[in-house]
C-alpha positions as CSV (number, residue, x, y, z in Angstrom):
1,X,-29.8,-39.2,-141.8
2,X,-30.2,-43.1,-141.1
3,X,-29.9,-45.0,-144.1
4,X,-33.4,-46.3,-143.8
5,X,-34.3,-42.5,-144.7
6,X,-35.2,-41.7,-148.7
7,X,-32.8,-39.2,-149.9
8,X,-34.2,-36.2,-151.8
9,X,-32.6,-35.3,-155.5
10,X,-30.0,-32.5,-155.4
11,X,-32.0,-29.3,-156.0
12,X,-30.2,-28.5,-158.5
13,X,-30.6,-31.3,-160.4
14,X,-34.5,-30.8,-160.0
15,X,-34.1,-27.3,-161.8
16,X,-32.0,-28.8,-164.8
17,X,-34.7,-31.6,-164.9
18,X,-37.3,-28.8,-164.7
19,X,-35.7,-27.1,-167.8
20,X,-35.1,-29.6,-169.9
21,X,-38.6,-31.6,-169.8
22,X,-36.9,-34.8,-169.0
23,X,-33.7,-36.6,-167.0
24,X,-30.2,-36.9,-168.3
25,X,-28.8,-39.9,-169.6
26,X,-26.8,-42.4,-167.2
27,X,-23.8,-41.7,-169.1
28,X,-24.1,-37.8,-168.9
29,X,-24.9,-38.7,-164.9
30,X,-21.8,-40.7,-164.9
31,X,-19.7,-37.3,-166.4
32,X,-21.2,-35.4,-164.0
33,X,-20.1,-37.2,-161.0
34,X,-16.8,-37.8,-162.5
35,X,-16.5,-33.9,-163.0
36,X,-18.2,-33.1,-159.2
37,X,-16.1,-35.0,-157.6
38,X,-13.2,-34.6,-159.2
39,X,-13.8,-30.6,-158.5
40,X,-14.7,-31.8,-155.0
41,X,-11.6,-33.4,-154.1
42,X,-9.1,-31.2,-156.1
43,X,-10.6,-28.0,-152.9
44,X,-10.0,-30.5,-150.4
45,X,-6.3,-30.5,-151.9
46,X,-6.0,-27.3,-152.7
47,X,-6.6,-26.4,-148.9
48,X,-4.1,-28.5,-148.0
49,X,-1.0,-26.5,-149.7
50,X,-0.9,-23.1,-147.8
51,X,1.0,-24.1,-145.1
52,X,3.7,-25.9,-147.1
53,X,4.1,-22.3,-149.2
54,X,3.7,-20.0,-146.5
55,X,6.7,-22.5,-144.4
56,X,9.6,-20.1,-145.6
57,X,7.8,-16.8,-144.6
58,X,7.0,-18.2,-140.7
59,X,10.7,-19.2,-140.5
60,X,12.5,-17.9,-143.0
61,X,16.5,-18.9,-143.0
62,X,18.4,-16.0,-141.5
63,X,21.8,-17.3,-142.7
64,X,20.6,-17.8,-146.6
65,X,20.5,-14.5,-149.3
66,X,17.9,-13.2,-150.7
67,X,17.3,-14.3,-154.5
68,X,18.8,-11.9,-156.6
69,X,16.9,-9.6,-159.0
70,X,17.0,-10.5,-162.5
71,X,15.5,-7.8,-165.4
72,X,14.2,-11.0,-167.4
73,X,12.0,-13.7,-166.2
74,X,13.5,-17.0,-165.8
75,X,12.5,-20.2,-167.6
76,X,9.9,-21.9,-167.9
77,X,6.3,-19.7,-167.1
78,X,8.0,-15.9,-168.0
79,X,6.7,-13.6,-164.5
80,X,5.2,-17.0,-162.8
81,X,8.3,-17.9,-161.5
82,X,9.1,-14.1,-160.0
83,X,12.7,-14.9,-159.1
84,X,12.2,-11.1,-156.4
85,X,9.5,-9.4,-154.8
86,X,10.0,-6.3,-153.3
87,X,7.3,-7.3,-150.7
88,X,9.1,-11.2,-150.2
89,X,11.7,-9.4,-148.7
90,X,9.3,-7.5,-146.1
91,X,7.6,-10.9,-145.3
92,X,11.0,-12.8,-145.0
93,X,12.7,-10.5,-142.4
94,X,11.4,-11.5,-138.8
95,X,9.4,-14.5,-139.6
96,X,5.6,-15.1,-137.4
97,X,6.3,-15.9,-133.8
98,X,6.1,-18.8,-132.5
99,X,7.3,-20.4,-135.9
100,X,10.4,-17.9,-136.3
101,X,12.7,-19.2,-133.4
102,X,15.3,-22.2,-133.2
103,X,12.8,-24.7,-132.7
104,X,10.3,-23.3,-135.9
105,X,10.6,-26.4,-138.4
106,X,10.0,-28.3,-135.2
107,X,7.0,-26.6,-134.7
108,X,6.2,-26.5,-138.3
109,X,5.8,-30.5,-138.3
110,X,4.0,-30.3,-135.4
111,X,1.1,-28.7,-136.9
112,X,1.4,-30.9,-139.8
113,X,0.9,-34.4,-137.8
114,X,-1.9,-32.7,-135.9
115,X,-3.7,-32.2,-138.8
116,X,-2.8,-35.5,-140.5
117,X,-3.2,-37.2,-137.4
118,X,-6.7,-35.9,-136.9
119,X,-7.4,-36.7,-140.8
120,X,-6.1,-40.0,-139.8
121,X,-8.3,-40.5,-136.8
122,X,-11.3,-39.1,-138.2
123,X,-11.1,-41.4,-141.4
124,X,-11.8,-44.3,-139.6
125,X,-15.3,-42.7,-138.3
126,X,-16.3,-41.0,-141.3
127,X,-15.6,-44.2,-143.7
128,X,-18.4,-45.8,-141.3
129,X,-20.5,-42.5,-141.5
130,X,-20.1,-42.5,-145.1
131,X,-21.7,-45.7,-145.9
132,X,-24.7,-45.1,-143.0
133,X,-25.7,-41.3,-144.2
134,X,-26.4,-39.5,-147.0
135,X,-23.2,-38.9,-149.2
136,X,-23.9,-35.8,-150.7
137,X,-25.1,-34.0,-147.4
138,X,-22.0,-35.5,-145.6
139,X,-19.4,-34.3,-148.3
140,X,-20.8,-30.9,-148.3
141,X,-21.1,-30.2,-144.5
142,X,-17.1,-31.6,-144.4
143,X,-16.2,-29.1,-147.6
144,X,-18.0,-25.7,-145.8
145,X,-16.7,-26.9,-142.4
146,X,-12.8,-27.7,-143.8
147,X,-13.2,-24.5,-145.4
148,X,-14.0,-22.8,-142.6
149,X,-11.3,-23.8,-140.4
150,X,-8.6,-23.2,-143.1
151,X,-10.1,-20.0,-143.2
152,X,-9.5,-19.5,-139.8
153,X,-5.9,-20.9,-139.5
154,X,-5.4,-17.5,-141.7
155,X,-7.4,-15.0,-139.5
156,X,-4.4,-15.8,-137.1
157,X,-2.0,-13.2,-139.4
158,X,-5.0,-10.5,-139.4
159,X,-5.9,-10.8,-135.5
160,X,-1.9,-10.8,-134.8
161,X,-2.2,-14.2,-133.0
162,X,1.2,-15.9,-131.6
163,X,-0.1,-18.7,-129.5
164,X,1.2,-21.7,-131.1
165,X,-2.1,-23.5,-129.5
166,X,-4.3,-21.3,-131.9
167,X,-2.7,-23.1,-135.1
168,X,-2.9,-26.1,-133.4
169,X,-6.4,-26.1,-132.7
170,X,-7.5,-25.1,-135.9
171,X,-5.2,-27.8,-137.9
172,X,-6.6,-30.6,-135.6
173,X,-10.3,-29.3,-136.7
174,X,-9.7,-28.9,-140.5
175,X,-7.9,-32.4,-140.3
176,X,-11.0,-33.5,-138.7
177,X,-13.3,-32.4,-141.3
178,X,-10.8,-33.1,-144.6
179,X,-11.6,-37.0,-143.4
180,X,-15.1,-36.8,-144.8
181,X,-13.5,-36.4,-148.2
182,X,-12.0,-39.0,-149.6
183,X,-14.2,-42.1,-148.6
184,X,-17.2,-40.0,-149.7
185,X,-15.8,-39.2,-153.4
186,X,-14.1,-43.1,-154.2
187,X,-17.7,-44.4,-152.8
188,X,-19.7,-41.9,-154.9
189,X,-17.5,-43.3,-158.1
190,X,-18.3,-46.6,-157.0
191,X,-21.9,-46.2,-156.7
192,X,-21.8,-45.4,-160.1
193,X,-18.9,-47.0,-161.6
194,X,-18.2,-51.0,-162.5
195,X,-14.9,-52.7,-162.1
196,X,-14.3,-52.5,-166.4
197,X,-11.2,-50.1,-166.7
198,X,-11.9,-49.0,-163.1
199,X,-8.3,-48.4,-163.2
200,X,-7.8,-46.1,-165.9
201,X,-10.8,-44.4,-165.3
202,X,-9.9,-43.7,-161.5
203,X,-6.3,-42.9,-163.0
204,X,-7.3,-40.1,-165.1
205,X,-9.9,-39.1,-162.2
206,X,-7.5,-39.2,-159.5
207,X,-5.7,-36.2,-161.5
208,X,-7.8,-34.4,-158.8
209,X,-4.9,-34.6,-156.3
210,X,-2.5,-32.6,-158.8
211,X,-4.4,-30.5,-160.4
212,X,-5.5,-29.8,-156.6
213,X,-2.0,-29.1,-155.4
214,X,-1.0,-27.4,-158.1
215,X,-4.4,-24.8,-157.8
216,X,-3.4,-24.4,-154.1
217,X,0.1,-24.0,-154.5
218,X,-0.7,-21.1,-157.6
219,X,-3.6,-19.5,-155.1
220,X,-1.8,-19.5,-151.9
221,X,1.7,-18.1,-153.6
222,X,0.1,-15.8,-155.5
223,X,-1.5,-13.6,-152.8
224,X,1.0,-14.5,-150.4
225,X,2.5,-10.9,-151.0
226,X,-0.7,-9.2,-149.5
227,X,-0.1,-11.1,-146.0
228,X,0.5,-14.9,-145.6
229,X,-3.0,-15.0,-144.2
230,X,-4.7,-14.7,-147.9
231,X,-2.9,-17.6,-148.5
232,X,-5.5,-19.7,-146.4
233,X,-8.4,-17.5,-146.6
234,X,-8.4,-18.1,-150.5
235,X,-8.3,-22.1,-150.6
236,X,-10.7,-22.0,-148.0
237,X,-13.2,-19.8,-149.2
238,X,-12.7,-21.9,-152.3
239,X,-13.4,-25.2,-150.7
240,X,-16.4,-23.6,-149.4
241,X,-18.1,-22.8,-152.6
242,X,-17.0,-26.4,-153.9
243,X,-19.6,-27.2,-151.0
244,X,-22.1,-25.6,-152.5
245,X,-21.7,-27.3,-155.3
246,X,-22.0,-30.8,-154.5
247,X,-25.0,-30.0,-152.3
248,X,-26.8,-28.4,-155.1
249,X,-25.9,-31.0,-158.1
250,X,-24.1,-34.1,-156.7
251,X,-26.0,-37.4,-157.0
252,X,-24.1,-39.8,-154.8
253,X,-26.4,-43.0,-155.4
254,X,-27.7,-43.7,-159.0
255,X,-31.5,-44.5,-157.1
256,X,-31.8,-40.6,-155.8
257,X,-31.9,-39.8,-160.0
258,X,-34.4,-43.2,-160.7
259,X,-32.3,-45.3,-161.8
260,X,-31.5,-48.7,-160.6
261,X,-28.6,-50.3,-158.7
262,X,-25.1,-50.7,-161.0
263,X,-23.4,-53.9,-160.9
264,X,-20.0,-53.3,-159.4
265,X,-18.4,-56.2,-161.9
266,X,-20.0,-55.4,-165.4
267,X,-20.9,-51.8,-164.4
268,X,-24.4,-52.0,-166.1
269,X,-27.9,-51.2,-164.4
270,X,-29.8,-53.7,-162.3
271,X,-33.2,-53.9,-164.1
272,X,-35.5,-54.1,-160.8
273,X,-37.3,-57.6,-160.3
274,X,-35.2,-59.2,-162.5
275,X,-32.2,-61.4,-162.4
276,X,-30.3,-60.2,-165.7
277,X,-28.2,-56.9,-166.5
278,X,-30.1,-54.4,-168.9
279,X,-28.0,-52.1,-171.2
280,X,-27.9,-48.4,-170.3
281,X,-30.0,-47.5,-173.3
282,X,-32.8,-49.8,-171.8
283,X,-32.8,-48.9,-168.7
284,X,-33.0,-45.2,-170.1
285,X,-35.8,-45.4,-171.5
286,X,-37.5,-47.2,-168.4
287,X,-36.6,-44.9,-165.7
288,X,-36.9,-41.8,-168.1
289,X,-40.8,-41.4,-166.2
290,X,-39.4,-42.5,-162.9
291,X,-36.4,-40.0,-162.9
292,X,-38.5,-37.0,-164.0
293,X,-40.3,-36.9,-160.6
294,X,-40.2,-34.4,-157.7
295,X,-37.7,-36.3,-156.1
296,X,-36.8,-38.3,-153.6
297,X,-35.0,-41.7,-154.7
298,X,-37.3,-44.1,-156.2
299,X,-34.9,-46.8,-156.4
300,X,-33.3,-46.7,-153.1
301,X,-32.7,-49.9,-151.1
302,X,-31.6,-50.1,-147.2
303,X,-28.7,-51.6,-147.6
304,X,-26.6,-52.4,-144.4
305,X,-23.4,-51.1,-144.0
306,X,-20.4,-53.3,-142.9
307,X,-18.2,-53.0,-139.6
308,X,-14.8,-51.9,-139.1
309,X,-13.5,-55.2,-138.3
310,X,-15.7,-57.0,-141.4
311,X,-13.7,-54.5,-143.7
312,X,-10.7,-55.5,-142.4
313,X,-11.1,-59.4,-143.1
314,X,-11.9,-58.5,-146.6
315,X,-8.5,-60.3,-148.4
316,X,-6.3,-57.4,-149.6
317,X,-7.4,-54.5,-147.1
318,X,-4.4,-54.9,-144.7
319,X,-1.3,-55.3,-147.2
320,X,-2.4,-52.9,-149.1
321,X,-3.5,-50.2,-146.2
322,X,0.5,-51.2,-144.6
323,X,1.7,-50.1,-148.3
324,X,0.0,-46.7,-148.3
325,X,1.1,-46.3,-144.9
326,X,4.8,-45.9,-146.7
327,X,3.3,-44.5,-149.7
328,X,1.8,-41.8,-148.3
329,X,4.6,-40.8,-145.8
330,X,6.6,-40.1,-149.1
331,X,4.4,-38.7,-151.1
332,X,3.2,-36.0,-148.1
333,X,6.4,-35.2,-147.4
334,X,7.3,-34.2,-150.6
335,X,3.4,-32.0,-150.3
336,X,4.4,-30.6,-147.4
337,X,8.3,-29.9,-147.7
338,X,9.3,-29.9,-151.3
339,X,8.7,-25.7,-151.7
340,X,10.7,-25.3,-148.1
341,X,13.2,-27.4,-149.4
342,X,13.4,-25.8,-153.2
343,X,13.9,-22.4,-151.2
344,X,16.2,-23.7,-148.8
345,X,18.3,-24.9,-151.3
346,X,20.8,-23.9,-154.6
347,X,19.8,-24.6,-158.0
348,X,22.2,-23.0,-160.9
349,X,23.9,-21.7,-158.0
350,X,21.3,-19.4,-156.6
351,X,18.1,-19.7,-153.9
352,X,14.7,-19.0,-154.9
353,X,12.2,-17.0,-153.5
354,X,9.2,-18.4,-151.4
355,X,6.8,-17.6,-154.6
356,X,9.3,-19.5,-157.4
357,X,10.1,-22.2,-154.7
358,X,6.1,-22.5,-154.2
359,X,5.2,-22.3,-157.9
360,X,8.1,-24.6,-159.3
361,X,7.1,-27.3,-156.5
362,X,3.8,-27.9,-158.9
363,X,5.9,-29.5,-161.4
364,X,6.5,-32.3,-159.3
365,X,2.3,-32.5,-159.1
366,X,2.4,-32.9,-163.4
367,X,4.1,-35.6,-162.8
368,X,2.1,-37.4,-160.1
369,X,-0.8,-36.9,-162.7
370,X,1.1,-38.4,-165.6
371,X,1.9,-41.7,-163.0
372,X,-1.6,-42.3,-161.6
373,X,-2.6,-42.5,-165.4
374,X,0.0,-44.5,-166.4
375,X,-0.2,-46.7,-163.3
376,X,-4.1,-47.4,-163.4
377,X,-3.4,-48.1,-167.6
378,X,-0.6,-50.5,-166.5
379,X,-3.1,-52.4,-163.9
380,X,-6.1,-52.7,-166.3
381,X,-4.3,-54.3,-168.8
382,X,-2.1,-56.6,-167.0
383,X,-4.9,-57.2,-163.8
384,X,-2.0,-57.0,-161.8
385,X,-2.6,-54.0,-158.7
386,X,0.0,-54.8,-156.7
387,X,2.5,-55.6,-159.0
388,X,1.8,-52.2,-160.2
389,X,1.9,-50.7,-157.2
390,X,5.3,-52.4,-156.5
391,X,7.0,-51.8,-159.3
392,X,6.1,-48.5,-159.1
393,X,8.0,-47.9,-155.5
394,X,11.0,-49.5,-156.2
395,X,11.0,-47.2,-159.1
396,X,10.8,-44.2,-157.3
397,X,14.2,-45.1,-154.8
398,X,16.5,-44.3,-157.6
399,X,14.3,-41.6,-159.0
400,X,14.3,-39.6,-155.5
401,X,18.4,-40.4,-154.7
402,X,19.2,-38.7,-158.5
403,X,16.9,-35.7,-157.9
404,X,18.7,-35.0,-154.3
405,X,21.9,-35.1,-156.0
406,X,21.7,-34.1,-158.9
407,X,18.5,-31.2,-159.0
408,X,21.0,-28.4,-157.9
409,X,22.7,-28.5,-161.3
410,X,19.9,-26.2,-163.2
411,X,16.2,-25.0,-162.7
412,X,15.4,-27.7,-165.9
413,X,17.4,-30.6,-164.6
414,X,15.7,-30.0,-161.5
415,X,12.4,-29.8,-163.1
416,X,12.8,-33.1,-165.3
417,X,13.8,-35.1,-162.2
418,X,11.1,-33.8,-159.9
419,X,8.6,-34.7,-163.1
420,X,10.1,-38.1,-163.0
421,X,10.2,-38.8,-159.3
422,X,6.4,-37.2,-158.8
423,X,5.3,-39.6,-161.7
424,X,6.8,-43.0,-159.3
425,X,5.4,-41.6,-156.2
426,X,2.1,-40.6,-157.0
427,X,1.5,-43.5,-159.4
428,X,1.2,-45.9,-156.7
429,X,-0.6,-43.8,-154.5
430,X,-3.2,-42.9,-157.0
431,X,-3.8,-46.8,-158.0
432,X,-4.5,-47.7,-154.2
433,X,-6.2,-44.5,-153.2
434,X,-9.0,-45.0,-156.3
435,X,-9.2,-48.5,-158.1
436,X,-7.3,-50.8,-155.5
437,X,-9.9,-49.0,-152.7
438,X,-13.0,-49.2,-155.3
439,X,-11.8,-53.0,-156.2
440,X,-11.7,-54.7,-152.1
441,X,-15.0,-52.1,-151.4
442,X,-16.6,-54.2,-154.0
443,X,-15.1,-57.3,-153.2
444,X,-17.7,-60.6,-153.8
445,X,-17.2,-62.0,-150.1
446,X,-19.5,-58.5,-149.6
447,X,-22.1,-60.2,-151.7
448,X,-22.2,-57.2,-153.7
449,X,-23.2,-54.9,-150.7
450,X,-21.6,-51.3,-152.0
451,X,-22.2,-49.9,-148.4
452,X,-18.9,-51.1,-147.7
453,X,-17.2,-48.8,-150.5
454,X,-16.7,-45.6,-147.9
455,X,-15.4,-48.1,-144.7
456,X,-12.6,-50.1,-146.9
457,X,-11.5,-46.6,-148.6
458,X,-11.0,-45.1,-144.9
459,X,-9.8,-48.2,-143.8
460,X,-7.0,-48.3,-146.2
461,X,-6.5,-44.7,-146.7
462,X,-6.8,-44.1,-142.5
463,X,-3.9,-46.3,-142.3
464,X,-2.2,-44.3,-145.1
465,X,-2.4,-41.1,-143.7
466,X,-1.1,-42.2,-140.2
467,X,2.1,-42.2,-142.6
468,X,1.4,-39.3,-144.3
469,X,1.6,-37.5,-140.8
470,X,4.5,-39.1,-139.3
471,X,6.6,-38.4,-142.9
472,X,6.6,-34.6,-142.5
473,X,6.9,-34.8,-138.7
474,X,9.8,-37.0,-139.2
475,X,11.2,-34.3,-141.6
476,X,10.7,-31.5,-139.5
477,X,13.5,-32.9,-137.0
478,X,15.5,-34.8,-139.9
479,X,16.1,-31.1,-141.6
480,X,18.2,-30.1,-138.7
481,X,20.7,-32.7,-139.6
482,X,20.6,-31.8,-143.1
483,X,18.5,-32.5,-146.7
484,X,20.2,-36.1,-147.2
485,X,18.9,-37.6,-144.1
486,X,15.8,-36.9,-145.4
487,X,16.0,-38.3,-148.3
488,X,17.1,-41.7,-146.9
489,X,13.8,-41.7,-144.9
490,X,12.0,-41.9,-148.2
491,X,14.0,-44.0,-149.2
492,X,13.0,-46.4,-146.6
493,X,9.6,-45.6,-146.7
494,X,9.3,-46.3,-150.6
495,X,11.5,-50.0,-150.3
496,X,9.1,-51.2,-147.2
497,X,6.1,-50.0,-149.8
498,X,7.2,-52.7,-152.1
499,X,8.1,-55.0,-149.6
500,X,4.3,-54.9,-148.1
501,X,3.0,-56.0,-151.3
502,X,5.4,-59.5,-151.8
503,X,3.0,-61.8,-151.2
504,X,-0.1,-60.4,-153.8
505,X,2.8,-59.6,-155.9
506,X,3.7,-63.6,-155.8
507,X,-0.2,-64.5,-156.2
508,X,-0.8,-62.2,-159.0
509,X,2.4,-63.7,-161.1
510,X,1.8,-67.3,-159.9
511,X,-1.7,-66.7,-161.1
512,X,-0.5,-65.0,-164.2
513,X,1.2,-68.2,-165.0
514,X,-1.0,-70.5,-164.2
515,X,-3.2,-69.3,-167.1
516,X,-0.1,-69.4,-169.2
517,X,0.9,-73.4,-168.1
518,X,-3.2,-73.9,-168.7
519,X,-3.0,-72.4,-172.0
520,X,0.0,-74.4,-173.2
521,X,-1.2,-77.6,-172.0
522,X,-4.3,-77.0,-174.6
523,X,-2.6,-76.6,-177.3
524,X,-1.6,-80.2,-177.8
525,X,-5.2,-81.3,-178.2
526,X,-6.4,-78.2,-180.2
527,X,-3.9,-79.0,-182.8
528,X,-5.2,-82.5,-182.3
529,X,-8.8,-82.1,-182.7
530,X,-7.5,-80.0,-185.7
């Protein structure tokens, strides 16, 4: 749909106005879309766990015992963390050919990059796509098709496929279609969504990653007995209905409800035709009539949408795309290995099962939720991003290097330090995933044009997951040579993070002291005046 099309209101938004005589408020719209898309996103993450739990069951380690059986569940979720299944032990015996030979981890970060390289790839184009169609039908088409292909990935166990190409194929499409997710979600919160506490706001939001991984991880774990293919068929079928509902009650632009533009600084309603912000009540009660119609967006303006190479010029987009670059290749490998590595691995003297290893990895998730919170808090009340960000990665170095060596001690030492090194991971990526992305897509060299809220977010995030894929392809390989190899490739990755950002850092405190030398300087002739 070209943007010079009018959009028609979700239809399911039309019923809901149909029962209830007249239009919700803008800040019940503004819950709603918070709650969509964090609904939305947290599928598109949930999708993405299967093949990180099912990684011990293609090549299971030949050399390592099973898990003993224990009469009483372990600490801390009772019979969630199953320490034996009689059926694990079925699943783990041969492995799923071509995974279960010499080269299998090889192979299992092959299929990994191919999917994050695809994600990658398609970022860049559906960033574009995202800011030149219509958001809501291009989110849902990307959620049913994603779906679909995850879907597939799984029919592989049931049709007794072993060609490695078949996996391949089927990553590189799902990859393909997880790229219409992220730009479509951060530009739908920007649409509707002013720069005041954007950072807490998109903290709390960005929970949606965890609470994503942590759904997928539970879902795909706990039918994994029945056949490692119900382990994608699940997420998939429920990324699929998540589809559904963004097509049927997701209003990505506030003119397809009848209300007018939101200013992307103040965060208030444009009253149309004239040149100050109205209040939300206000504009309420002016639109009330407008919005009740049958439809299509009353308020809509054609609004251009900027080029690849425009986004890029915007000041901010590159250091902070290099940063997630690094970000993200630590924080996916620790998405796509950490449950390998948990069962691959003693704690209290003992290996875990592929469910425990799968279900305890989630921990490390409550963590990331707790340090995208605390990270956006941090950057609202300092306005200081990338000294947030920063701080944050040098943070996680130590963080990482005590959990390697010291998370084999205990199951709650282990779970403390994974809590502590998920909160310094995923704090930084959260803050330049949502409000960093939302801030530069908003920046005022656009001259307030939002269309350019999906291109900057795949522009920066597009660079990010080119990391995200080489990070668990890297690991693949490193795991041959043993856990602490890996672990000093994060380590790398998370110090060039904070490198990337030096020069903002040095603006923001230079600025930051400026104001302070400014204030200083008045107080002599305030006291004077006095």
């Amino acid at each position: 749909m070209a943007m010079g099309t009018k959009r028609k209101t979700p239809p399911g938004l039309v019923l809901v106005r149909r029962i209830r005589g007249r239009n919700w408020s803008p800040k019940t719209f503004r819950y709603a879309i918070l709650l969509i898309t964090f609904i939305a996103y947290a599928c598109y993450h949930a999708s993405r766990k299967p093949s990180s739990i099912v990684k011990s069951v293609l090549h299971p380690d030949s050399t390592k015992p099973l898990p003993p059986q224990h009469n009483k569940y372990p600490w801390p979720l009772g019979n969630v963390f199953v320490k034996e299944e009689n059926q694990e032990i079925k699943l783990s015996k041969g492995g799923w050919e071509p995974f279960n030979g010499k080269d299998g981890t090889s192979r299992l970060g092959e299929i990994d990059v191919a999917f994050l390289a695809c994600y990658s790839i398609g970022m860049y184009v559906a960033g574009h796509l995202g800011d030149s169609l219509d958001l809501r039908l291009f989110l849902t088409w990307g959620m049913i098709g994603s779906g679909f292909f995850v879907g597939l990935f799984g029919m592989g166990y049931f049709w007794n496929i072993h060609a490695f190409w078949f996996f391949l194929v089927m990553q590189m499409a799902a990859g393909l279609f997880q790229a219409t997710g992220w730009p479509s979600v951060v530009a739908v919160v920007g649409n509707w969504f002013g720069k005041r506490k954007r950072g807490l706001i998109m903290g709390i939001w960005n929970a949606h990653t965890s609470v994503g991984n942590i759904c997928g991880s539970l879902i795909a774990a706990g039918v994994l007995e029945y056949g490692w293919g119900w382990s994608f068929i699940a997420p998939g079928f429920v990324m699929s209905l998540g589809g559904v509902l963004v097509y049927l009650f997701l209003a990505a632009y506030p003119e397809d409800v009848g209300f007018p533009d939101i200013n992307s600084n103040s965060g208030k309603f444009i009253k149309r035709n004239r040149n100050v912000d109205e209040e939300e009540e206000s504009v309420e009660a002016d639109v009330e009539g407008e919005g009740s119609g049958s439809g299509s967006g009353a308020g809509y303006e054609n609004k251009r949408s900027v080029g690849l190479l425009q986004a890029c010029m915007i000041p901010g987009v590159i250091p902070f795309a290099l940063c997630l670059f690094f970000s993200k290749l630590v924080a996916y490998t620790f998405l796509y290995w950490l449950p390998f590595y948990l069962s691959q691995t003693t704690i209290g003297g003992e290996y875990m099962s592929v469910k425990t290893a799968g279900n305890l990895s989630t921990l490390f998730d409550v963590g990331g939720i707790v340090g995208g919170i605390l990270a956006g808090y941090i950057s609202d009340k300092f306005k200081a991003r990338a000294t947030t960000a920063a701080t944050f990665m040098y943070a996680a170095i130590p963080a990482m290097l005590v959990y390697h060596s010291y998370g084999g001690v205990s199951q709650t030492v282990n779970v403390l330090l994974m809590m502590v090194a998920g909160l310094f991971v995923n704090g930084p990526y959260a803050l330049i995933t949502t409000a960093v992305s939302a801030d530069l897509g908003t920046h005022k060299s656009l001259q307030g044009d939002s269309r350019a809220l999906a291109t900057v977010t795949a522009i920066i995030d597009g660079t990010g997951s080119a990391g995200a894929a080489l990070g668990p392809l890297l690991t693949g390989f490193l795991s041959t040579l043993g856990w602490q190899a890996v672990f000093y490739m994060l380590v790398a990755g998370a110090l060039c993070a904070g490198l990337l950002l030096t020069r903002l850092v040095i603006a923001e405190i230079r600025e930051k002291l400026g104001y302070v030398d400014e204030v200083a300087a008045s107080e002599p002739l305030l006291s004077e005046r006095r």
